[in-house]
C-alpha positions as CSV (number, residue, x, y, z in Angstrom):
1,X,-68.1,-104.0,-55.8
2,X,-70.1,-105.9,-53.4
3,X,-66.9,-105.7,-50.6
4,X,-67.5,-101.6,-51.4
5,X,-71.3,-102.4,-50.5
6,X,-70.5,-104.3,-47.7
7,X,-68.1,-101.9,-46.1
8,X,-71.2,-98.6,-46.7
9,X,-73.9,-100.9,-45.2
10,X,-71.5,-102.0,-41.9
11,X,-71.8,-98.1,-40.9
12,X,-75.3,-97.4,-42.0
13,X,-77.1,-99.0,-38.8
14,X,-77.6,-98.4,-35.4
15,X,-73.9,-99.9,-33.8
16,X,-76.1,-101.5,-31.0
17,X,-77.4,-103.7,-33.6
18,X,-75.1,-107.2,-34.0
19,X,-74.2,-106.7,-37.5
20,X,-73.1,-110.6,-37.9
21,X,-76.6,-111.5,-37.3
22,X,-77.8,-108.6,-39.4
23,X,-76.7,-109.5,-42.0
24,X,-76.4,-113.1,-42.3
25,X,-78.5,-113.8,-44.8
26,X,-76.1,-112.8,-47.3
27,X,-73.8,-115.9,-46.6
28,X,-72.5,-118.0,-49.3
29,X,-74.7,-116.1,-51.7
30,X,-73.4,-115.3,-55.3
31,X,-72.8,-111.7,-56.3
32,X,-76.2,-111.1,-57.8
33,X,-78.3,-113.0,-54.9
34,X,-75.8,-110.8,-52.7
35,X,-77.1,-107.8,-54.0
36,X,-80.9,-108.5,-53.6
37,X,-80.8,-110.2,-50.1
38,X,-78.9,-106.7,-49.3
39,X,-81.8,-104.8,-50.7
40,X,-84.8,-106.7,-49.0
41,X,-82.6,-106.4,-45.5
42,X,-82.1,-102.4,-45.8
43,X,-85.5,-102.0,-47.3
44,X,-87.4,-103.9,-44.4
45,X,-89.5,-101.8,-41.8
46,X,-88.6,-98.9,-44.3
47,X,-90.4,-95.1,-42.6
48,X,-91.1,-93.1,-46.2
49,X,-90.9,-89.8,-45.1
50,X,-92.4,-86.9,-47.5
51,X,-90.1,-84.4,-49.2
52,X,-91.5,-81.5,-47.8
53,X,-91.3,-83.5,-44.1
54,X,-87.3,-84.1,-44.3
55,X,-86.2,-80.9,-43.2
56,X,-86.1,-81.2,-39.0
57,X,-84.7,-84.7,-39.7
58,X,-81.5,-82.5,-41.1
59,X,-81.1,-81.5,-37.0
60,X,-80.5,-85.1,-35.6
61,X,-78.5,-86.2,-39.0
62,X,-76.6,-82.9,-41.0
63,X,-76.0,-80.5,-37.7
64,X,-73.3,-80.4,-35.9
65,X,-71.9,-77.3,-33.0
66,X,-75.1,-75.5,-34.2
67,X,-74.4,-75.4,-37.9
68,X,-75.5,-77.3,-41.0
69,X,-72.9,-79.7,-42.4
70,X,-72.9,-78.9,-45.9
71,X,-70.6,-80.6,-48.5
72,X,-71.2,-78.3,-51.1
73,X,-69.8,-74.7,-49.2
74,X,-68.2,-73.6,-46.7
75,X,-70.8,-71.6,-45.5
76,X,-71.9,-70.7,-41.7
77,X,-75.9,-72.1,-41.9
78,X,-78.1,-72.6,-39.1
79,X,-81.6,-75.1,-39.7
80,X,-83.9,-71.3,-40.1
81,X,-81.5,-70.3,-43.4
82,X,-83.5,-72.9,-45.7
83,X,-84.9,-71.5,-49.0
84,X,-84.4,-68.3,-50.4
85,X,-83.7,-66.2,-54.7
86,X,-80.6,-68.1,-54.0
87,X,-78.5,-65.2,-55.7
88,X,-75.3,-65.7,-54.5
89,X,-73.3,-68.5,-52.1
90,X,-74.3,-68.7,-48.6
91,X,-77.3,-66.7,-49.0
92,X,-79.2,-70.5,-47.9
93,X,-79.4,-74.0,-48.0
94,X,-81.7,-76.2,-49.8
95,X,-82.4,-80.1,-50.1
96,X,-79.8,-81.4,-52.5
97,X,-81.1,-84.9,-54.4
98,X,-77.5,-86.8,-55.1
99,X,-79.3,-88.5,-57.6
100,X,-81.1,-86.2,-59.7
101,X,-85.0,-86.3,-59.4
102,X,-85.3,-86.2,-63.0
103,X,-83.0,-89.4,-63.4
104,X,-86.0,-91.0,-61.7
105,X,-88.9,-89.5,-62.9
106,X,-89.9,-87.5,-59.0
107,X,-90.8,-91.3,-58.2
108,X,-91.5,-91.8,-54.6
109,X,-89.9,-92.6,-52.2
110,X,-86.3,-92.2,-54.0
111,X,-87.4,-88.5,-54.3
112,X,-87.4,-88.2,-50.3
113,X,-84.6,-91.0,-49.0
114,X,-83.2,-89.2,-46.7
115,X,-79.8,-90.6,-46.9
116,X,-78.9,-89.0,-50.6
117,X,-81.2,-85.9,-49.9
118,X,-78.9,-83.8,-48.4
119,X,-78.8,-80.0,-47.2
120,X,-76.5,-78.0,-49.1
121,X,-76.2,-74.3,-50.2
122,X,-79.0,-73.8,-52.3
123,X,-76.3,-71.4,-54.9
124,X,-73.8,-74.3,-55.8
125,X,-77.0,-77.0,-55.7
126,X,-78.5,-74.9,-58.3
127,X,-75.4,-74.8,-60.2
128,X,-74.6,-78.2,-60.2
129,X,-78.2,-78.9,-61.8
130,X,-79.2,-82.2,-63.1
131,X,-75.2,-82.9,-64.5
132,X,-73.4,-86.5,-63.7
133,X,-70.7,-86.2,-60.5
134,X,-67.0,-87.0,-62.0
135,X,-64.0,-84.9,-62.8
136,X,-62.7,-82.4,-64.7
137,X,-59.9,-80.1,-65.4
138,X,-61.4,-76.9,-64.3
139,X,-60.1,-75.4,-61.2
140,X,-62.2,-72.5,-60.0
141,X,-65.0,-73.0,-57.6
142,X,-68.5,-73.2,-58.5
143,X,-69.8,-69.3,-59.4
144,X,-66.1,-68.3,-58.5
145,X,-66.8,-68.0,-55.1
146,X,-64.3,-68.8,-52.1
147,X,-67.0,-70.2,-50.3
148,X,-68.0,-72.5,-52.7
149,X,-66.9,-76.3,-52.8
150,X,-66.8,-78.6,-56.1
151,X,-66.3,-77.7,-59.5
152,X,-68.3,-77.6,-62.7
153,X,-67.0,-78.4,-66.0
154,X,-65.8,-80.6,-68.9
155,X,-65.4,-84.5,-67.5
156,X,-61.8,-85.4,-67.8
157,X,-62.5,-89.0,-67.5
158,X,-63.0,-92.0,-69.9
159,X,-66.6,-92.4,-70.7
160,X,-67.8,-89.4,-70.7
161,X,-67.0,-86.1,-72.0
162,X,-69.9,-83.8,-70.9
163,X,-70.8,-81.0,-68.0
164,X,-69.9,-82.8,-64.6
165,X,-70.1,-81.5,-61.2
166,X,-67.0,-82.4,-59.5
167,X,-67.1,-82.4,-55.3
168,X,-64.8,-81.5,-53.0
169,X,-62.3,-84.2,-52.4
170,X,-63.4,-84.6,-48.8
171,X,-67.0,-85.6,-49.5
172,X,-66.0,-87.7,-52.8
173,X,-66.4,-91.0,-50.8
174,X,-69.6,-89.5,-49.4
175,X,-71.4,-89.4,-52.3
176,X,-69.7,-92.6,-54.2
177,X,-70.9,-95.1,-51.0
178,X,-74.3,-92.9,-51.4
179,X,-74.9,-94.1,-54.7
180,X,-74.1,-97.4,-54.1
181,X,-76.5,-97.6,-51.1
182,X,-79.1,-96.4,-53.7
183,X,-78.5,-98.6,-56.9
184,X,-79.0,-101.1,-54.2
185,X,-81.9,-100.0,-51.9
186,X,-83.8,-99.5,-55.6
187,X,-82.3,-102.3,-57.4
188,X,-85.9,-102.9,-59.3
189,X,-86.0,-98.9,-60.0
190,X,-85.5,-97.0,-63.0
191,X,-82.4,-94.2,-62.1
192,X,-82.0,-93.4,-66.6
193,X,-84.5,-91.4,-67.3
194,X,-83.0,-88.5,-68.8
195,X,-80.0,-88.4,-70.5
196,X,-77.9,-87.4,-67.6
197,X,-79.2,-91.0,-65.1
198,X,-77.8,-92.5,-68.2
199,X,-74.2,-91.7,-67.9
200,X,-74.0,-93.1,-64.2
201,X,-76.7,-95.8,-64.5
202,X,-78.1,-99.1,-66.9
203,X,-81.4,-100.3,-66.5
204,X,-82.4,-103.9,-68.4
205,X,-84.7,-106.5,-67.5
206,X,-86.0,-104.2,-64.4
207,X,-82.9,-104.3,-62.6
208,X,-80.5,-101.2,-61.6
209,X,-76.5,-100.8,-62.4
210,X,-74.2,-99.1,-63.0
211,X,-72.2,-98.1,-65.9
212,X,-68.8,-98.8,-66.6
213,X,-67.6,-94.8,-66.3
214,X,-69.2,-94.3,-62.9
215,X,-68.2,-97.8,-61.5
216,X,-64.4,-96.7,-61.9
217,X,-65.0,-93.0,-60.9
218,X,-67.2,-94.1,-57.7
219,X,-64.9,-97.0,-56.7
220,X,-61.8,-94.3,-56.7
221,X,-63.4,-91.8,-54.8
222,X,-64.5,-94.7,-52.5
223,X,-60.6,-95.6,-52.3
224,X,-59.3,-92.0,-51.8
225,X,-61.6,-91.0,-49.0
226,X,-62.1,-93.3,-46.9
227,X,-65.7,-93.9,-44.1
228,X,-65.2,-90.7,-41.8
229,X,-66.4,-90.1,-38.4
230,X,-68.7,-87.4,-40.1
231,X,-70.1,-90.2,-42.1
232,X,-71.0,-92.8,-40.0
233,X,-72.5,-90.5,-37.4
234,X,-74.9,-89.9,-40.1
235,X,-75.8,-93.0,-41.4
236,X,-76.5,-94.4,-37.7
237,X,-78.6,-90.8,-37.3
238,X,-80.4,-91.5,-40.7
239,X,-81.2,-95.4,-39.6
């Protein structure tokens, strides 16, 4: 796990930046001490920005050859197509929390981190609700649509046998090094606070983790889609 960290936080700062002296405080630390050194150096000089002030960040960090890059649909959106009855896919995009606000109670400033609030169509984000990410045996995109990426159903996995949202295969690693940015960036915060947090995320004696089912499921993604160009140029652009 903590190479898997190591390997998300080498691409999440600005590449002028020596990363050796970065992060050097993590030397000959044990696994736990590992983990909280990483959190106080990516928490430092933290900017909290306010959920309704993330949208023209999404310019510099989710826009690319004039359109939105959205992992959730194929669909053509430029930065004025936010918000709309959201009645069928690619009618706009909206801000998509990775992590479920409810798993965290709206707490500030999880609710507006700006690297697992991304902008996705608002159809499919609406779809995929407050469920766990994982797998499943369903093969039909989301509201049947072509346009549509991810599918929703029964988890096929170990661990877990509910509704799970399942991404597209391209984006899997996307979101698996996203929440383990998070579960370290907020390794003091509580991410099980509905039923749903639960099956991804533990919480004893104040600290953050992860459970068993989403360890596996995140690490696989993490190995079958690999850091992309995509990726890294959004990290830097979200540092």
């Amino acid at each position: 796990m903590i190479v898997c960290l190591l390997s998300v936080f080498s691409y999440a700062i600005d590449p002028a930046i020596n990363l050796q002296s970065y992060y050097s405080g993590i030397q000959n630390k044990s696994n736990d001490n590992i983990v909280t050194t990483l959190q106080s150096i990516i928490s430092a000089n933290y900017n909290s920005i306010s959920y309704s002030g993330l949208e023209p960040y999404y310019e510099q960090t989710d826009f690319k050859d004039g359109k939105i890059l959205d992992m959730y649909s194929t669909c053509s959106f430029t930065m004025s197509d936010a918000n709309c009855s959201q009645k069928n896919v690619c009618d706009c995009w909206n801000k998509e929390h990775s992590i479920p606000q409810s798993w965290f109670n709206e707490a500030s400033p999880m609710k507006s981190d700006l690297f697992h609030v991304y902008p996705t169509d608002a159809r499919v984000n609406n779809f995929r609700s407050n469920y766990p990410y994982g797998e499943t045996n369903v093969t039909s995109n989301v509201d049947n649509s072509p346009s549509a990426l991810g599918h929703l159903g029964a988890s096929n996995r170990s661990g877990y046998s509910g509704t799970v949202y399942e991404p597209d295969a391209k984006y899997k690693g996307d979101f698996a090094r996203t929440y383990l940015y998070m579960v370290t960036r907020y390794a003091d915060k509580n991410f099980t606070q509905s039923a749903q947090g639960k099956v991804m995320f533990e919480y004893e004696n104040g600290r953050a983790g992860l459970t068993d089912y989403s360890i596996d499921l995140l690490l696989k993604w993490h190995r079958e889609d690999p850091v992309s160009e995509k990726e890294v140029e959004r990290n830097n652009a979200v540092y």
